[in-house]
ZADREN-36967 format. One record per residue: x, y, z of N, C-alpha, C in turn. Coordinates in nm, 4 decimals, always signed. Example, Ala and Ser with C-alpha at 12.3 -4.5 7.8 and 13.67 -1.06 7.14 Angstrom:
<atom n_xx="+1.3190" n_yy="-0.5690" n_zz="+0.7800" ca_xx="+1.2300" ca_yy="-0.4500" ca_zz="+0.7800" c_xx="+1.3200" c_yy="-0.3300" c_zz="+0.7800"/>
<atom n_xx="+1.2850" n_yy="-0.2250" n_zz="+0.7080" ca_xx="+1.3670" ca_yy="-0.1060" ca_zz="+0.7140" c_xx="+1.2900" c_yy="+0.0030" c_zz="+0.7870"/>
END
This chain:
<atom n_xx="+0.3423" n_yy="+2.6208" n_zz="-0.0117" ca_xx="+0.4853" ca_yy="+2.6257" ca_zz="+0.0040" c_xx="+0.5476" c_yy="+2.5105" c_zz="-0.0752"/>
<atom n_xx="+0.6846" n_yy="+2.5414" n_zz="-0.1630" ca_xx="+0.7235" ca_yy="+2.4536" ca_zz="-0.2093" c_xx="+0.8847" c_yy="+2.4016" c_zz="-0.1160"/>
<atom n_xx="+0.8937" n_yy="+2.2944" n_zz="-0.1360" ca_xx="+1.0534" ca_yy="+2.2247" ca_zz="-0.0231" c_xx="+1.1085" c_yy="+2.1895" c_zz="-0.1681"/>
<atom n_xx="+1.2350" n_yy="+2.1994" n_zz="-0.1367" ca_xx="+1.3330" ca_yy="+2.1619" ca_zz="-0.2310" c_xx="+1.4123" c_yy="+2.0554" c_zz="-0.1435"/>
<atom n_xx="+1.4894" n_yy="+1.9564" n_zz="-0.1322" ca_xx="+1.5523" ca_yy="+1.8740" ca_zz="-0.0828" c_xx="+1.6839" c_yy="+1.7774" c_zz="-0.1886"/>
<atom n_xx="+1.7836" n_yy="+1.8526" n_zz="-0.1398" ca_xx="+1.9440" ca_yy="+1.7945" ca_zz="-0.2103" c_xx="+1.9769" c_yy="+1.6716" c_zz="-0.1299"/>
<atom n_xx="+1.9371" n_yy="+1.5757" n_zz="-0.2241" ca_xx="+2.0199" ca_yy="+1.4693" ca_zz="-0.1775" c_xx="+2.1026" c_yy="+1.4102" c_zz="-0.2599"/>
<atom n_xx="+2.1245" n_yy="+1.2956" n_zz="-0.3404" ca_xx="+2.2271" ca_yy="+1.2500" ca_zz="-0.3618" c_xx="+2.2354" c_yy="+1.1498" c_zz="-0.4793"/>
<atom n_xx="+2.2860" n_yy="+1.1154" n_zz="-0.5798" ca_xx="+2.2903" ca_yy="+0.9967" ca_zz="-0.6419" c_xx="+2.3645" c_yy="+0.8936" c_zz="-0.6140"/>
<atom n_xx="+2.2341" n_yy="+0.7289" n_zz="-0.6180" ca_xx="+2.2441" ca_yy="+0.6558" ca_zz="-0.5309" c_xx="+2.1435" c_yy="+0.6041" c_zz="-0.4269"/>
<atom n_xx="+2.1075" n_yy="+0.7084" n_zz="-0.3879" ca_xx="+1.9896" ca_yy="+0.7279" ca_zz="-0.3027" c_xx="+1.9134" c_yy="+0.5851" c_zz="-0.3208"/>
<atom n_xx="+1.9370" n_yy="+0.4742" n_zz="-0.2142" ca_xx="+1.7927" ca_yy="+0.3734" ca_zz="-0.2847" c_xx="+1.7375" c_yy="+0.3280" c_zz="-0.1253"/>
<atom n_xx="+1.6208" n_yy="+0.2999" n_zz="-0.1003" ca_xx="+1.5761" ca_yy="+0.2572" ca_zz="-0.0078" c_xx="+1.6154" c_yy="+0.0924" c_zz="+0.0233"/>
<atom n_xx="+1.6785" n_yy="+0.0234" n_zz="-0.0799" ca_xx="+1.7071" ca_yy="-0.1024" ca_zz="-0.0617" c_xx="+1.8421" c_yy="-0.0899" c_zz="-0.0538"/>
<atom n_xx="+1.9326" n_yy="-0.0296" n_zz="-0.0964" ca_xx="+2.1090" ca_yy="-0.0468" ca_zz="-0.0492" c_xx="+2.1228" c_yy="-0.1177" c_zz="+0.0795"/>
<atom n_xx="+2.2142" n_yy="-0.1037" n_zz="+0.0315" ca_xx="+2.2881" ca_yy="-0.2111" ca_zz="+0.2162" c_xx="+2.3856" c_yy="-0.1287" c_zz="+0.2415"/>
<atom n_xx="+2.3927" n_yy="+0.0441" n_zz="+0.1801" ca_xx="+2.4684" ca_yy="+0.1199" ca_zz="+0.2680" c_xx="+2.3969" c_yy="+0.2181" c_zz="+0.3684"/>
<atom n_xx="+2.3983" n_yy="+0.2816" n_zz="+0.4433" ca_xx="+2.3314" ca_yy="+0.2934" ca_zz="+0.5568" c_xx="+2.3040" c_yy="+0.4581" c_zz="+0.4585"/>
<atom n_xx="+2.3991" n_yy="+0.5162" n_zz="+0.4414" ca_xx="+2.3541" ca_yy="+0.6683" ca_zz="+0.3800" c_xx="+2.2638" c_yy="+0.6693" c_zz="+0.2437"/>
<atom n_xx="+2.2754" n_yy="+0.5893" n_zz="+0.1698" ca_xx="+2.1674" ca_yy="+0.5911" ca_zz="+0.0726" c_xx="+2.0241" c_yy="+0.5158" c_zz="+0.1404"/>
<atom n_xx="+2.0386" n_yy="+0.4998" n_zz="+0.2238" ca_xx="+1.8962" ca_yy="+0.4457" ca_zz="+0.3066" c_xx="+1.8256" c_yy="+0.5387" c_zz="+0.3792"/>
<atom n_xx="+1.9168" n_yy="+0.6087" n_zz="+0.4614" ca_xx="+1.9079" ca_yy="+0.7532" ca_zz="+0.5718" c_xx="+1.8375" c_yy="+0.8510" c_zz="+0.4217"/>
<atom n_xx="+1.8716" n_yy="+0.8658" n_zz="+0.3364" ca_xx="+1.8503" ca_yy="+0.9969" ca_zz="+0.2099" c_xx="+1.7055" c_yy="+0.9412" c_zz="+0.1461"/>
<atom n_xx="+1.7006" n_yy="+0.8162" n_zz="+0.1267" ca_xx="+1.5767" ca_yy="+0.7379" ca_zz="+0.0740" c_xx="+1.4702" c_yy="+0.7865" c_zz="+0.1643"/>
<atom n_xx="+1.4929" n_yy="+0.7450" n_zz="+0.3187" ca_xx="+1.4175" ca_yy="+0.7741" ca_zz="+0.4216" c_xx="+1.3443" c_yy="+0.9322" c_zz="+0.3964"/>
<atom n_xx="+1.4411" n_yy="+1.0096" n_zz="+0.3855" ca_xx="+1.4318" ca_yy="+1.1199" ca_zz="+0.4266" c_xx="+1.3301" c_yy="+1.1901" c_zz="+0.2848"/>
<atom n_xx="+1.3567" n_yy="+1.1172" n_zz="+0.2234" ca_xx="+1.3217" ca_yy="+1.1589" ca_zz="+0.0674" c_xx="+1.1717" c_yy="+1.1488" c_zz="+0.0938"/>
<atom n_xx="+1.1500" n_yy="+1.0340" n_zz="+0.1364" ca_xx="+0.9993" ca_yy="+0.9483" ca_zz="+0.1205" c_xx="+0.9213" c_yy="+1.0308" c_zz="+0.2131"/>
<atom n_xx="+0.9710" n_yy="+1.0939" n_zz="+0.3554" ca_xx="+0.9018" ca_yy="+1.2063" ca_zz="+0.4512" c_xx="+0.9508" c_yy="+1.3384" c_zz="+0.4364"/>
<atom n_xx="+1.0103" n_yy="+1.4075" n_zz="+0.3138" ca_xx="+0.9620" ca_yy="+1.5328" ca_zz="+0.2876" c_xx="+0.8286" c_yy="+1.5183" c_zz="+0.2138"/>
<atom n_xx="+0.8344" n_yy="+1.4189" n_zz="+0.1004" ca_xx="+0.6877" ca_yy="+1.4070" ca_zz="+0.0367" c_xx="+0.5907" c_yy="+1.3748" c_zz="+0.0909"/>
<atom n_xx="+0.5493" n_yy="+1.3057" n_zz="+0.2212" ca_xx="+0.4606" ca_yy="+1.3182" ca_zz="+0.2876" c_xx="+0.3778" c_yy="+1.3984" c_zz="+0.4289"/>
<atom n_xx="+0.5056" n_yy="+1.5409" n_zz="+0.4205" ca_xx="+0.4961" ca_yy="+1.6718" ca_zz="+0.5031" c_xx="+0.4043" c_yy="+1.7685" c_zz="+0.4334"/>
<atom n_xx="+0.2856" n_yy="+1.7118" n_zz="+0.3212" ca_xx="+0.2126" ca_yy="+1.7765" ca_zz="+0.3002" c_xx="+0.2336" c_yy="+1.9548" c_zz="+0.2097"/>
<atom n_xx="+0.3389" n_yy="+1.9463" n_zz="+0.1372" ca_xx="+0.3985" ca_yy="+2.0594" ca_zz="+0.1026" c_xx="+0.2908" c_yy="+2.1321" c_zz="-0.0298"/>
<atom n_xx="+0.2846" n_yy="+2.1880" n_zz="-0.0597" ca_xx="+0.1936" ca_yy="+2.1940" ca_zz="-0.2235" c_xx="+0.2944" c_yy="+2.1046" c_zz="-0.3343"/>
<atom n_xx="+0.4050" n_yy="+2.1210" n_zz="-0.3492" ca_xx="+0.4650" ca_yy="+2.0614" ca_zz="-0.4376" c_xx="+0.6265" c_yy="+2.0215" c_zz="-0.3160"/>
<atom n_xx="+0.7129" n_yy="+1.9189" n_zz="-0.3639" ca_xx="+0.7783" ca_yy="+1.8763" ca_zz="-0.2902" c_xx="+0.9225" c_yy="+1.8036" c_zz="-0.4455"/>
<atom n_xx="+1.0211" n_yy="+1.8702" n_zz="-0.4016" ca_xx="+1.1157" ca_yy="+1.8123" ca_zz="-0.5034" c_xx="+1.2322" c_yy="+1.7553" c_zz="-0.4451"/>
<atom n_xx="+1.3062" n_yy="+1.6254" n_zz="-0.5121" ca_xx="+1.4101" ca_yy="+1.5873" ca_zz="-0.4725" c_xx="+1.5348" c_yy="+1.6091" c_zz="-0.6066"/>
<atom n_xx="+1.6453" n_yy="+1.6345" n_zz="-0.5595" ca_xx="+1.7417" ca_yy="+1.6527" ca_zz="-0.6515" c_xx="+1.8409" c_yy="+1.5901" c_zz="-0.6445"/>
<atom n_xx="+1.9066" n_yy="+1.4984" n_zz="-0.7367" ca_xx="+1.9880" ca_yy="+1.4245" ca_zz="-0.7132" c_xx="+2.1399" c_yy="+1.4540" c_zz="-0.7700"/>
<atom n_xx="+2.2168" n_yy="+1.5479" n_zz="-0.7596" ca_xx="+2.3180" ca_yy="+1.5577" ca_zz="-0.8499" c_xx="+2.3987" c_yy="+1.4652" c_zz="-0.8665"/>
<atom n_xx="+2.5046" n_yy="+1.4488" n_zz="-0.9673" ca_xx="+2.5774" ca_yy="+1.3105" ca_zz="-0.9785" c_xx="+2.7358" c_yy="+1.3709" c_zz="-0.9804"/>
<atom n_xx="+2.7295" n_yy="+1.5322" n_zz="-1.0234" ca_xx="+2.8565" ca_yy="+1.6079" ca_zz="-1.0025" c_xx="+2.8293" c_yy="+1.7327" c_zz="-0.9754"/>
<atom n_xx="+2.8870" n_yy="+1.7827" n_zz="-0.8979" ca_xx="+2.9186" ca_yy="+1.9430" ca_zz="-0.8485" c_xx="+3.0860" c_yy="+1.9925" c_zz="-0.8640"/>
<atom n_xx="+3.0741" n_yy="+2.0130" n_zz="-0.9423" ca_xx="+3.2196" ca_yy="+2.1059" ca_zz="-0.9605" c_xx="+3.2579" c_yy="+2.2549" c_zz="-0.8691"/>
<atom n_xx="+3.3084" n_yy="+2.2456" n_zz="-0.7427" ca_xx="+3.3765" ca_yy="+2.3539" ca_zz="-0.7190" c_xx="+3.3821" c_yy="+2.4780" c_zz="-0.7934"/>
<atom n_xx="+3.3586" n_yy="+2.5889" n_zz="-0.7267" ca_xx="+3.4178" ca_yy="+2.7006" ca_zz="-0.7904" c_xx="+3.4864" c_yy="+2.7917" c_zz="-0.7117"/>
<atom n_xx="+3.5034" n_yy="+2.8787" n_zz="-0.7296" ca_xx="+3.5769" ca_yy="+3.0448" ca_zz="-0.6698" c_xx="+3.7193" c_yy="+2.9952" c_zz="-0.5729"/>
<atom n_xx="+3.8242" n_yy="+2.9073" n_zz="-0.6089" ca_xx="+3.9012" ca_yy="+2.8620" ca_zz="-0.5691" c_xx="+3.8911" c_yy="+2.7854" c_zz="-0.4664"/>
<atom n_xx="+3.8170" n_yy="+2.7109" n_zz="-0.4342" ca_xx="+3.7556" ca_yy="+2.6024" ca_zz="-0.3741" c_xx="+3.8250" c_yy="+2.4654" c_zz="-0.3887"/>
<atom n_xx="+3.9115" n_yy="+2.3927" n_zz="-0.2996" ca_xx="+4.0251" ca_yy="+2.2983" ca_zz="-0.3417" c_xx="+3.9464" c_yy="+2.1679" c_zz="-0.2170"/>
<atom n_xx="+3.9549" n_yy="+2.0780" n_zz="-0.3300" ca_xx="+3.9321" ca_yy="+1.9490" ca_zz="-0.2708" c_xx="+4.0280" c_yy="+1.9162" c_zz="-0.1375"/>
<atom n_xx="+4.0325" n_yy="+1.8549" n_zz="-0.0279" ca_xx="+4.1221" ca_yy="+1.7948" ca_zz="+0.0957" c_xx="+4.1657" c_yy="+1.6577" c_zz="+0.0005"/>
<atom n_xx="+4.1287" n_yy="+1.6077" n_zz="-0.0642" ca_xx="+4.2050" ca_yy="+1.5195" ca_zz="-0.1108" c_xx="+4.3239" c_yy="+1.5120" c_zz="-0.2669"/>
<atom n_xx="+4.3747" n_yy="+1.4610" n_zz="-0.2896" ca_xx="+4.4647" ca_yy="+1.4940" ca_zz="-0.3786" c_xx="+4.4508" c_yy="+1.4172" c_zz="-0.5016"/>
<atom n_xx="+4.3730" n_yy="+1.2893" n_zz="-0.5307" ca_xx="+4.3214" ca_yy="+1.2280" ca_zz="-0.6373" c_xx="+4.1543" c_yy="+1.3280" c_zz="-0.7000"/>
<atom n_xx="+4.1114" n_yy="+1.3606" n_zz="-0.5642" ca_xx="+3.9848" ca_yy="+1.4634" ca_zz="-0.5924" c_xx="+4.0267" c_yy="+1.5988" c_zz="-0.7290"/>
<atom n_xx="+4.1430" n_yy="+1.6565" n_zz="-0.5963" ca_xx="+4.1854" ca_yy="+1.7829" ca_zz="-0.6920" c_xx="+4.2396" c_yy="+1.7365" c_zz="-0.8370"/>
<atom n_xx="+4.2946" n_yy="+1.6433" n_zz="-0.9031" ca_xx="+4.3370" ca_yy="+1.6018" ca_zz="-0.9756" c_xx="+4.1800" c_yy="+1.6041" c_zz="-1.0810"/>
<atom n_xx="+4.1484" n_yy="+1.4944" n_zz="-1.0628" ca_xx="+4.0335" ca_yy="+1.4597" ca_zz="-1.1058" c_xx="+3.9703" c_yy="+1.6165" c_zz="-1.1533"/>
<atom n_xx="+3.9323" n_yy="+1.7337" n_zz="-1.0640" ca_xx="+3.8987" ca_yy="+1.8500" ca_zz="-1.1151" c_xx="+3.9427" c_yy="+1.9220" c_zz="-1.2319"/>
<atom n_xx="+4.0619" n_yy="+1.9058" n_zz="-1.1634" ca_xx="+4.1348" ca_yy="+1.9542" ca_zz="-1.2797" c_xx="+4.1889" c_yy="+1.8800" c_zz="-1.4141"/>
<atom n_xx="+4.1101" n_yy="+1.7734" n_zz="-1.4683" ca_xx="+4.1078" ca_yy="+1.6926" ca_zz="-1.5618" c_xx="+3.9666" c_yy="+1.7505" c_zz="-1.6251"/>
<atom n_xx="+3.8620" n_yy="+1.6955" n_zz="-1.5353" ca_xx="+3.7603" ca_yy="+1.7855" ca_zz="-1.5939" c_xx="+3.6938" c_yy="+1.9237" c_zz="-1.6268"/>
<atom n_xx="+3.8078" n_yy="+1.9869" n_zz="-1.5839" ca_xx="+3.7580" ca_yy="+2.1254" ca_zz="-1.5943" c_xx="+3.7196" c_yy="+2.1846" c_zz="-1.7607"/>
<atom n_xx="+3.8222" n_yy="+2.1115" n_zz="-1.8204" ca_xx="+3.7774" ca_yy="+2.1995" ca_zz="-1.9764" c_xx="+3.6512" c_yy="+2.1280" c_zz="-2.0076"/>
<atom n_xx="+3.5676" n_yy="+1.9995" n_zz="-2.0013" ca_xx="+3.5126" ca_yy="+1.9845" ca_zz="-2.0118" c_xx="+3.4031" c_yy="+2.0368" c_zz="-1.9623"/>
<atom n_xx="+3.3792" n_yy="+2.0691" n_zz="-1.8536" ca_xx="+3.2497" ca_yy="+2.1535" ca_zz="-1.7657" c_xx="+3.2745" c_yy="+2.3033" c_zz="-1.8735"/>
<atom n_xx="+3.3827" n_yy="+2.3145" n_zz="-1.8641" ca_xx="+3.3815" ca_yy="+2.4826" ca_zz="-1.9358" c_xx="+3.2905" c_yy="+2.4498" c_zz="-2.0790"/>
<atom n_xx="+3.3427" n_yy="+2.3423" n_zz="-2.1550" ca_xx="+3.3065" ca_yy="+2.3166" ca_zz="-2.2897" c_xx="+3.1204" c_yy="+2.3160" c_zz="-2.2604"/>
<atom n_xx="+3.1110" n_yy="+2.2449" n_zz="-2.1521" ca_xx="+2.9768" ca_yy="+2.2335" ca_zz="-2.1489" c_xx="+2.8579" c_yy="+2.3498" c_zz="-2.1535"/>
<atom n_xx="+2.9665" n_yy="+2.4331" n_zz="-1.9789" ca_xx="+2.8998" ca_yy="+2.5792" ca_zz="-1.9914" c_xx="+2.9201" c_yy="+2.6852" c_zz="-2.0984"/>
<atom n_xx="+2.9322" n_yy="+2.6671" n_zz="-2.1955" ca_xx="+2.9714" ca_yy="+2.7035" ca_zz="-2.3212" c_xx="+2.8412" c_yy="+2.6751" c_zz="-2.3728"/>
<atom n_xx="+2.8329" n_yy="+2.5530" n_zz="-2.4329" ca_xx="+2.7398" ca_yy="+2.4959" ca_zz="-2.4930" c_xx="+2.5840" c_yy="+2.5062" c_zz="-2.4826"/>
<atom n_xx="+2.5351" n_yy="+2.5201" n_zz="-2.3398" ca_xx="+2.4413" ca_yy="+2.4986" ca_zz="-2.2876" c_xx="+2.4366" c_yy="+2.6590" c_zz="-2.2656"/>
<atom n_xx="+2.4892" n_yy="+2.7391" n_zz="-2.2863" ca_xx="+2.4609" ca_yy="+2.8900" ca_zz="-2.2462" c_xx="+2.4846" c_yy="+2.9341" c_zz="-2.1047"/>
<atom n_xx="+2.4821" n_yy="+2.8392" n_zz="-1.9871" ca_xx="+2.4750" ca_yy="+2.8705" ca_zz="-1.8406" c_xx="+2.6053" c_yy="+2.9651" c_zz="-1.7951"/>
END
């Protein structure tokens, strides 16, 4: 069996913030649950889709600054 596990960028076992410690933790005991293979993923951005609106209002902004760029990207990259 393979585990996939989304956590986060940032993630460090030494931070002095409590959630990149909790994700470190958690990171370090999926890989030792004995899996055949065991992956961690760290994204650094997730862009919204299918009209999906941020609760905050510097967030939504921000999206919508980068949007031609993600497009330019998924362009580029074929996805």
């Amino acid at each position: 069996m393979v585990f996939e596990y989304i956590s986060g960028e940032g993630t460090d076992a030494k931070s002095r913030q409590r959630w990149a410690r909790v994700k470190a933790d958690t990171e370090t005991a999926v890989l030792g649950l004995g899996f055949r293979d065991a992956y961690e993923l760290r994204p650094g951005f997730i862009h919204p889709m299918g009209g999906i609106a941020g609760r905050r209002r510097w967030l939504r902004w921000l999206y919508g600054l980068t949007a031609p760029f993600i497009l330019s990207f998924k362009r580029l990259s074929g996805a």
